[in-house]
C-alpha atoms as an extended CHARMM CRD file, in Angstrom:
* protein
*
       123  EXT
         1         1  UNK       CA              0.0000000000        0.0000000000        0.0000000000  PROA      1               0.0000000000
         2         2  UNK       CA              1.6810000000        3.5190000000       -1.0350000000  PROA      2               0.0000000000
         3         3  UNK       CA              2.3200000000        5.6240000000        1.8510000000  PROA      3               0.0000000000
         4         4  UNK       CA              0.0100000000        7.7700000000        3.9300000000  PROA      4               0.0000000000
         5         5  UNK       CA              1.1540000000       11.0460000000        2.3090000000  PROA      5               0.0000000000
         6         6  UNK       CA              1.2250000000        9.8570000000       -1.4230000000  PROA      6               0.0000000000
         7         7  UNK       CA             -2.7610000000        8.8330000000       -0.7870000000  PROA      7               0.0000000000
         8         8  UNK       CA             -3.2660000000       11.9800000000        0.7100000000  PROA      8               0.0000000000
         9         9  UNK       CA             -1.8700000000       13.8110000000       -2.2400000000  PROA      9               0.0000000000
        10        10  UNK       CA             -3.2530000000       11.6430000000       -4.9820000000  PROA      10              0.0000000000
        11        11  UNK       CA             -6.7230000000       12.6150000000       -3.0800000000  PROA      11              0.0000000000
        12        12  UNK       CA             -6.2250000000       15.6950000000       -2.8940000000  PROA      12              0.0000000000
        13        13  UNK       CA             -5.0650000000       16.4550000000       -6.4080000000  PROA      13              0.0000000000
        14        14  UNK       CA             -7.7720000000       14.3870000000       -7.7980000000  PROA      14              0.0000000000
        15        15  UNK       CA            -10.6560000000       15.9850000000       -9.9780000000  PROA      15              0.0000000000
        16        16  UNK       CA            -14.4670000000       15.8120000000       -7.6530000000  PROA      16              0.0000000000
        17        17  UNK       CA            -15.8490000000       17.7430000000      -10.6740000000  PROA      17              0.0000000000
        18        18  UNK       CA            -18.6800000000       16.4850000000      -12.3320000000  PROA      18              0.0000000000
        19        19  UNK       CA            -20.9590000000       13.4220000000      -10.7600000000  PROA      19              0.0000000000
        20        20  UNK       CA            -18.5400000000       10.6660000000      -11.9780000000  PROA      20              0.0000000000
        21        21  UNK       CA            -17.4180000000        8.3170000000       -8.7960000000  PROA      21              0.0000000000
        22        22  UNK       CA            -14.5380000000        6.3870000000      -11.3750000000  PROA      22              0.0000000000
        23        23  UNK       CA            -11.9430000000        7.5960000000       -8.6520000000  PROA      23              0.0000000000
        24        24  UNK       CA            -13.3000000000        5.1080000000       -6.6240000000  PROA      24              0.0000000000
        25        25  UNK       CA            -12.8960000000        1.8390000000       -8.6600000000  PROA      25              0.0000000000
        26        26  UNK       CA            -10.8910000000       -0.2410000000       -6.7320000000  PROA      26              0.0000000000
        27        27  UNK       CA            -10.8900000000        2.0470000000       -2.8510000000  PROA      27              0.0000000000
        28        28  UNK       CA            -14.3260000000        1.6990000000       -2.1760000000  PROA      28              0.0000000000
        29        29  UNK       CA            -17.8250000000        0.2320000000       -2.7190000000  PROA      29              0.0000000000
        30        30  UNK       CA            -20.8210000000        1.7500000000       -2.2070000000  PROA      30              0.0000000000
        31        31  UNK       CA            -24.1530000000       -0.7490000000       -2.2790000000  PROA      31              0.0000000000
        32        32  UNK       CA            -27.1960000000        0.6720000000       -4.8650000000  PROA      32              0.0000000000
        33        33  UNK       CA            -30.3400000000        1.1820000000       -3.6260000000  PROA      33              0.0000000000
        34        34  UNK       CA            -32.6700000000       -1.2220000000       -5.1860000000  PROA      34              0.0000000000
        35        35  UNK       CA            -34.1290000000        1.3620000000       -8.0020000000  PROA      35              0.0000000000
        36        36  UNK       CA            -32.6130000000        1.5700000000      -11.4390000000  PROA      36              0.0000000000
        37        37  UNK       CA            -31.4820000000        5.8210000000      -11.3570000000  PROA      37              0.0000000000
        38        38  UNK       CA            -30.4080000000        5.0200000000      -15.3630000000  PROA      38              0.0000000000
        39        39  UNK       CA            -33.8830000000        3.6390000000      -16.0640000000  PROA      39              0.0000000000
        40        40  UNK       CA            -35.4250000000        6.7550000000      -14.3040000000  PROA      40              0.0000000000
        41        41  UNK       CA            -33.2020000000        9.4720000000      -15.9230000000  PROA      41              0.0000000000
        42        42  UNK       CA            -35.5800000000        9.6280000000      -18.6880000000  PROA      42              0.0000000000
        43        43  UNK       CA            -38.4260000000       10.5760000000      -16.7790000000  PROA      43              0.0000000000
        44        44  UNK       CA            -37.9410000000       14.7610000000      -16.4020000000  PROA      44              0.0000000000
        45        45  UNK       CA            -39.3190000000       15.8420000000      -13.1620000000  PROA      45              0.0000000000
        46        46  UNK       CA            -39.6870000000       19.5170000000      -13.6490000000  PROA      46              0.0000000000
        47        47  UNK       CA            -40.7750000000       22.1480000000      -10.6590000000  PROA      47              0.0000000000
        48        48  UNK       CA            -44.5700000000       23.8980000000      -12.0230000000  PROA      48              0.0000000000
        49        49  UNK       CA            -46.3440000000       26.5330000000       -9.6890000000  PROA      49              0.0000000000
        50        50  UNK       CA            -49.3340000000       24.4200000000       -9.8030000000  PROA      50              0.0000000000
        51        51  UNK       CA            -47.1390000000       22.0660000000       -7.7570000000  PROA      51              0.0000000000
        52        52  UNK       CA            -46.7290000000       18.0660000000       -7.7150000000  PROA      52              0.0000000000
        53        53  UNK       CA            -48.3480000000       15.1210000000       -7.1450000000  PROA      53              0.0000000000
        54        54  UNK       CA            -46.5760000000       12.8920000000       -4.6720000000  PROA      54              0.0000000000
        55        55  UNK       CA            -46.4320000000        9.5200000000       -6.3740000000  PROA      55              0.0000000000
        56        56  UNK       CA            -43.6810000000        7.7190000000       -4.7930000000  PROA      56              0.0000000000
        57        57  UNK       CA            -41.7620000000        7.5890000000       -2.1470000000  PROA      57              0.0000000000
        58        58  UNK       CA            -38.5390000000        5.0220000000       -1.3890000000  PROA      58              0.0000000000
        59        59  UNK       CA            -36.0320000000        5.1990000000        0.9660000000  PROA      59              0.0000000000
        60        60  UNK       CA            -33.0430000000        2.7860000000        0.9570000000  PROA      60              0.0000000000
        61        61  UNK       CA            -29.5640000000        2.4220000000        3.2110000000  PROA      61              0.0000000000
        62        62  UNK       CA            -26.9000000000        1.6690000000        1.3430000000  PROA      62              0.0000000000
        63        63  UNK       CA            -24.1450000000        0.1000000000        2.6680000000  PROA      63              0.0000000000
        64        64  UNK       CA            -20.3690000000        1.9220000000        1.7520000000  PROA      64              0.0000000000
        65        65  UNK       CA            -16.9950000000        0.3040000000        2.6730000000  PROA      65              0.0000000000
        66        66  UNK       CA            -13.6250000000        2.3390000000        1.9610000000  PROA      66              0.0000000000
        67        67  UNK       CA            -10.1960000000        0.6850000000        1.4230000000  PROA      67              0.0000000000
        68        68  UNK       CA             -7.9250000000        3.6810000000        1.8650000000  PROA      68              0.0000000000
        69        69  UNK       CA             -7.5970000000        6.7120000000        3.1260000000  PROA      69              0.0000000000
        70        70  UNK       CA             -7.3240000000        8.5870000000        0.0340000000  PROA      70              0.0000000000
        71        71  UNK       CA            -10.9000000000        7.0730000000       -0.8980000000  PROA      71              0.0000000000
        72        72  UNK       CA            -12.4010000000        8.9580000000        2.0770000000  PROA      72              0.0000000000
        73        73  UNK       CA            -10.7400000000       11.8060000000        1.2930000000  PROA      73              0.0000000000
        74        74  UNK       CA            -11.8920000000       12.3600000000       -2.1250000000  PROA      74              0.0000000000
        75        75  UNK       CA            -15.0100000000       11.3150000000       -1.0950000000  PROA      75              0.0000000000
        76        76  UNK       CA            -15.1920000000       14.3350000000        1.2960000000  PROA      76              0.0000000000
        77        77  UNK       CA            -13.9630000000       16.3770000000       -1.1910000000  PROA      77              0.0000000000
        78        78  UNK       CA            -16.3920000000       15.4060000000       -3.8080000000  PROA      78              0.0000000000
        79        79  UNK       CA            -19.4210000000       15.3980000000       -1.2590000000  PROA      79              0.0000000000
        80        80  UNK       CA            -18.4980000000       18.2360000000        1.1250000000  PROA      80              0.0000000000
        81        81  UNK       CA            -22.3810000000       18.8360000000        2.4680000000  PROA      81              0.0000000000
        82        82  UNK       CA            -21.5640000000       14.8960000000        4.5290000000  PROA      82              0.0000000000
        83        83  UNK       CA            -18.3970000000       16.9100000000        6.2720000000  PROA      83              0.0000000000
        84        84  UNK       CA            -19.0980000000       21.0090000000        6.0270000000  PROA      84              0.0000000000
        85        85  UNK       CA            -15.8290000000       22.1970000000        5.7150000000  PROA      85              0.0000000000
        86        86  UNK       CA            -13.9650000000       19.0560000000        5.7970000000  PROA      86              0.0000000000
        87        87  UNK       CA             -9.9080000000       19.8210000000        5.3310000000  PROA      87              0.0000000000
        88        88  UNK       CA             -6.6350000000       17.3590000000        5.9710000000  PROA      88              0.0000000000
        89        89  UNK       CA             -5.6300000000       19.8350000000        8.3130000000  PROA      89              0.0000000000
        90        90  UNK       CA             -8.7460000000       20.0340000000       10.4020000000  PROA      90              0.0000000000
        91        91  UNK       CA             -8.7110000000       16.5190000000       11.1060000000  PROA      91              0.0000000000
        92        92  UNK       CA             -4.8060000000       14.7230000000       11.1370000000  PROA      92              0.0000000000
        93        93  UNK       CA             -4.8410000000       12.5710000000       14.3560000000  PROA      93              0.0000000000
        94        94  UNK       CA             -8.4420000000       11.2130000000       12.8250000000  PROA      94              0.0000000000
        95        95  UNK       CA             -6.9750000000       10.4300000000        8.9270000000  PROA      95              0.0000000000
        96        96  UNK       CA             -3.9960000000        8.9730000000       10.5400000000  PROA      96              0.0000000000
        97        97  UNK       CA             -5.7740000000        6.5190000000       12.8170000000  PROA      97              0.0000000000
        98        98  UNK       CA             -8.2720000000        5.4900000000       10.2660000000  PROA      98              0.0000000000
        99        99  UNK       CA             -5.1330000000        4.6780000000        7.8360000000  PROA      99              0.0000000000
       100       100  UNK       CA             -3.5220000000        2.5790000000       10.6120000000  PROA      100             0.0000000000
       101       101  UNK       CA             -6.9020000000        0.6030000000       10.3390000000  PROA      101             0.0000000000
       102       102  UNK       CA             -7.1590000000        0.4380000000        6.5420000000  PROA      102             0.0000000000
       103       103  UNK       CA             -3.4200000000       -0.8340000000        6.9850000000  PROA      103             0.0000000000
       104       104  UNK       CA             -4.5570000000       -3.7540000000        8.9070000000  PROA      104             0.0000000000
       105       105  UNK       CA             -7.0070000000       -4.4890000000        6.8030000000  PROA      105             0.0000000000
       106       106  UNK       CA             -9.9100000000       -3.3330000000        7.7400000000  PROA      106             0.0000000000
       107       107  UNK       CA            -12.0270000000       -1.2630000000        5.7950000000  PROA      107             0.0000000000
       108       108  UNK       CA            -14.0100000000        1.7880000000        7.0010000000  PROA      108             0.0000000000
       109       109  UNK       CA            -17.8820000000        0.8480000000        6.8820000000  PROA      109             0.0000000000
       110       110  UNK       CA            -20.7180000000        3.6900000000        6.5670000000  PROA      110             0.0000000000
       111       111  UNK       CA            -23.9510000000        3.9360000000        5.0970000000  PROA      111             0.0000000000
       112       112  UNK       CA            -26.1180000000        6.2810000000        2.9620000000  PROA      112             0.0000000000
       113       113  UNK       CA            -29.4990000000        7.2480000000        2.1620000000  PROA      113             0.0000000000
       114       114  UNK       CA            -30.8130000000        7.5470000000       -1.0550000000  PROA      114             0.0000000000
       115       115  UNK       CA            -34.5400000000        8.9790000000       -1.2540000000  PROA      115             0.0000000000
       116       116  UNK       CA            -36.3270000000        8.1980000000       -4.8570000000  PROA      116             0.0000000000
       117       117  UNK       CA            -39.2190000000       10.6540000000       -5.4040000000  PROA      117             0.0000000000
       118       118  UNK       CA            -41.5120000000        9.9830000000       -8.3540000000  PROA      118             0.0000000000
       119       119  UNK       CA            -44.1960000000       13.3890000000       -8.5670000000  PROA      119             0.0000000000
       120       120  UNK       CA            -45.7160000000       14.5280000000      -11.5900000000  PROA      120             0.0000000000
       121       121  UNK       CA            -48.1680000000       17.5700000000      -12.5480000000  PROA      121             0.0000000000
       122       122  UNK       CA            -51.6510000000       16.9560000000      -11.8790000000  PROA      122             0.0000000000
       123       123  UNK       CA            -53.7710000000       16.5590000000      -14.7930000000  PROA      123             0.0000000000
């Protein structure tokens, strides 16, 4: 595994533009709620000030497990509202503990929620 610092960096330096998770492949996992969000992109849900009709509802909790430090990192970085103001520097004796776990092989285990609403303008 490359050294503390050189994940750090490589996180750090990494591009959290855009809604693309590629980073990821191979640091960390992230379960998918049981909806199809492909399958649903075609279906435009668009704000009207006669307002929506509620139509569904679905919560799931996805399961996430990280492999290195620089995966949590960029994850931070590329989803800031889970940490407000998240920096390296703010949190050292945390990152550094947390990499002493990933380095005995145990990966860092969180969950998410993911909300699917389906509304659509009354007739």
């Amino acid at each position: 595994m490359r050294t503390f610092d050189t994940l750090v960096s490589e996180a750090l330096a990494a591009d959290v533009t855009g809604w693309s998770f590629t980073w990821l492949d191979g640091r960390a996992t992230e379960q998918r709620p049981p909806w199809g969000y492909a399958n649903l992109l075609a279906q435009r849900l668009s704000t009207a000030n006669a307002g929506l009709a509620l139509e569904t509802l679905r919560t799931a909790r996805c399961r996430m497990e990280f492999y290195d430090i620089g995966a949590v990192i960029w994850t931070l970085r590329k989803c800031p509202w889970w940490v407000p103001g998240f920096s390296v520097e703010d949190y050292p004796s945390q990152l550094q503990e947390l990499d002493g776990r990933f380095r005995r092989g145990d990966p860092f285990v969180a969950h998410s929620t993911r909300h699917l609403i389906v509304a659509r303008k009354p007739d």
